[in-house]
C-alpha positions in Angstrom: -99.9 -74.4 18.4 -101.8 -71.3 16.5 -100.9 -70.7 12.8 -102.3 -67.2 12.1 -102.9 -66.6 8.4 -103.7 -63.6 7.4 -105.4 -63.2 4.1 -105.6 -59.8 2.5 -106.5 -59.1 -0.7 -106.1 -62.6 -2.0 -102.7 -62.8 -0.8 -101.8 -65.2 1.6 -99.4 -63.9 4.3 -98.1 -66.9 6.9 -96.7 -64.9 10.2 -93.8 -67.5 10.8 -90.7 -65.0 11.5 -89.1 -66.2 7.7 -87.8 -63.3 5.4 -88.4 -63.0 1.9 -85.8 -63.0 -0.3 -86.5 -59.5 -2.2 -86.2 -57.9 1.4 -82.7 -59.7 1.8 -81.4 -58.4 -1.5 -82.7 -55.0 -0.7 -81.1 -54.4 2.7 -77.9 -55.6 0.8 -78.2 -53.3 -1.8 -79.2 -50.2 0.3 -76.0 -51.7 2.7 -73.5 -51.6 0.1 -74.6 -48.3 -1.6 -74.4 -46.6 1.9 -70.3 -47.8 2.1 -70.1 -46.8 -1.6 -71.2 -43.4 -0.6 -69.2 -43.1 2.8 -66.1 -44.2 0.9 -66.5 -41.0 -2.3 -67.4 -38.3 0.3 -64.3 -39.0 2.3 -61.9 -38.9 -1.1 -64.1 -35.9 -2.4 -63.3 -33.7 0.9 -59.5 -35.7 0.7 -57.7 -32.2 -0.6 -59.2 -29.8 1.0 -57.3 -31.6 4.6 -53.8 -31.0 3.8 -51.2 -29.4 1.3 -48.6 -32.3 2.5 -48.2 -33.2 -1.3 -47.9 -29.9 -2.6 -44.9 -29.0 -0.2 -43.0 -32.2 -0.7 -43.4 -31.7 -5.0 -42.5 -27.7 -4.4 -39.6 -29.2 -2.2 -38.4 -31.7 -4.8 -38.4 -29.3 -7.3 -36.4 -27.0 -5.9 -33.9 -29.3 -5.3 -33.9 -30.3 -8.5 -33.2 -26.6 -9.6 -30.8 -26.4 -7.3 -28.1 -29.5 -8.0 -28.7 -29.9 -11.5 -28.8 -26.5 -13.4 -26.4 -24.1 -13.5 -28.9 -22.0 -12.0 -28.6 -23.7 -8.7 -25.5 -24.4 -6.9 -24.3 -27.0 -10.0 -21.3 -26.6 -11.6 -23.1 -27.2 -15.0 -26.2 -28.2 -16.7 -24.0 -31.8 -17.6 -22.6 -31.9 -14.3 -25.7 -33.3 -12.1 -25.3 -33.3 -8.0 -21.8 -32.0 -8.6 -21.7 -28.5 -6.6 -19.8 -25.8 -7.0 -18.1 -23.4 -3.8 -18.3 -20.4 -4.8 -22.3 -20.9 -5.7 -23.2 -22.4 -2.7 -21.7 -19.8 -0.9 -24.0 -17.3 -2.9 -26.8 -18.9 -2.2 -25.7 -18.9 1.5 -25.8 -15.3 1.3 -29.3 -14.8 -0.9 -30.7 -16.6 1.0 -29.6 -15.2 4.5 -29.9 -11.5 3.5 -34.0 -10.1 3.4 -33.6 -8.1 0.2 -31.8 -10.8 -1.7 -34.1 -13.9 -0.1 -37.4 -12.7 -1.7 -35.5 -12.6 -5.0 -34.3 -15.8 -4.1 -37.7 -17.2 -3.4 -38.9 -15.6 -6.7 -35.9 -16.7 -8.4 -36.9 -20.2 -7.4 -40.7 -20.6 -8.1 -41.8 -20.0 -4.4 -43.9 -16.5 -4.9 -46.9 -16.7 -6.8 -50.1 -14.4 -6.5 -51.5 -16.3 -4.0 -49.2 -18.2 -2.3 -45.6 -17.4 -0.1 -43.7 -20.4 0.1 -40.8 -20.0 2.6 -37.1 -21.9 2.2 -34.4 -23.4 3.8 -31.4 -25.0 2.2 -28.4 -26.5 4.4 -25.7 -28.9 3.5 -24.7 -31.6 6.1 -22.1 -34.0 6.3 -22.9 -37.4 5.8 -23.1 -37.6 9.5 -25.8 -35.3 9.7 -24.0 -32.6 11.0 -23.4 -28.7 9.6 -20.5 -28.9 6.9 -17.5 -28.5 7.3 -18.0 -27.3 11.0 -21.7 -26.8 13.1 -20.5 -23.3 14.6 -19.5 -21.9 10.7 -21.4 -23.3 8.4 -21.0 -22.9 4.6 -24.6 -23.0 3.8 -27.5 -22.7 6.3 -29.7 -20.2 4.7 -33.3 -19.0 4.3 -36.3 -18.8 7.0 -36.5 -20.9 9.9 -39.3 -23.1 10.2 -41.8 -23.3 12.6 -43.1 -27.1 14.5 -46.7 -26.0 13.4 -46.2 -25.4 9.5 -46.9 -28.2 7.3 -43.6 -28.7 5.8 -42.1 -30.4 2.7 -38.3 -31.6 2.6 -35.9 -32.8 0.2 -32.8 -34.5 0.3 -30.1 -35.0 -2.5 -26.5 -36.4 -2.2 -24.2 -34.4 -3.8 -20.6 -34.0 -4.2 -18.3 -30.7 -3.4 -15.1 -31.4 -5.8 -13.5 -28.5 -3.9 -13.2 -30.4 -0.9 -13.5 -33.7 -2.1 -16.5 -34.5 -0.3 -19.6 -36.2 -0.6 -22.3 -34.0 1.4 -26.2 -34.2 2.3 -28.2 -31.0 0.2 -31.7 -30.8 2.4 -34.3 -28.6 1.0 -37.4 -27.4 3.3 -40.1 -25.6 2.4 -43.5 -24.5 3.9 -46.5 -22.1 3.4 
């Protein structure tokens, strides 16, 4: 068997298929900073995919307008998820009327200069069906939305003293 040894300069270089351990190191390094890299560009171009978040916050806080303030369908500011009638029945009709739902909307947060969110609010039985009956509902108002909208939705328990029932507030709302 042939040993070839290659000197060069004064250095002596043994052809024996064994890796040095600075070449090691270095495909490590360049190994790792090349996942390191992969890993911030995907969560750099992250927001730019999907408003998913946005929709579900603007849904939530709508909600939130809507059972606990008397600006909503509460019966008071210290009367949380406790619903009144008569105001849900207004809201029923702002929302289902087109001059009164983009006061609605505005009313609400959902116009700004640049974006148009769109709303629907419906109360359900704790059965997941339309209170007090599917066929006349007592609120099932705003847009309609479409399968292909990214869409943010909300849910709150609340309680119609009225009626003496515990109901299901769901709050949609898309671009």
């Amino acid at each position: 068997m042939i040993i070839m040894r290659i000197e060069t300069a004064g250095f002596n270089l043994d052809i024996k298929g064994q890796m040095s351990l600075d070449y090691v190191i270095g495909v490590s390094i360049f190994i790792l900073a090349f996942f390191f890299l992969l890993s911030v560009l995907s969560n750099l171009l992250l927001p730019f995919q999907f408003n998913s978040d946005e929709t579900r916050s603007m849904a939530d806080r709508i909600s939130t307008v809507l059972v606990e303030t008397s600006n909503g369908v509460a019966i008071g500011d210290t009367s949380p998820n406790i619903v009144d009638k008569d105001k849900i029945i207004q809201l029923n009709s702002d929302l289902n009327n087109n001059v009164t739902y983009e006061s609605r909307r505005d009313q609400l947060g959902l116009l700004t200069s640049t974006l148009k969110y769109n709303i629907n609010v419906s109360l359900l039985c704790l059965n997941n069906t339309l209170y007090p009956d599917p066929v006349n509902p007592i609120l099932l108002g705003g847009a309609i939305p479409d399968g292909s909208s990214n869409m943010g939705q909300s849910v709150r328990i609340v309680y119609l003293p009225q009626d003496s029932k515990k109901l299901i507030l769901v709050v949609k709302v898309w671009l």
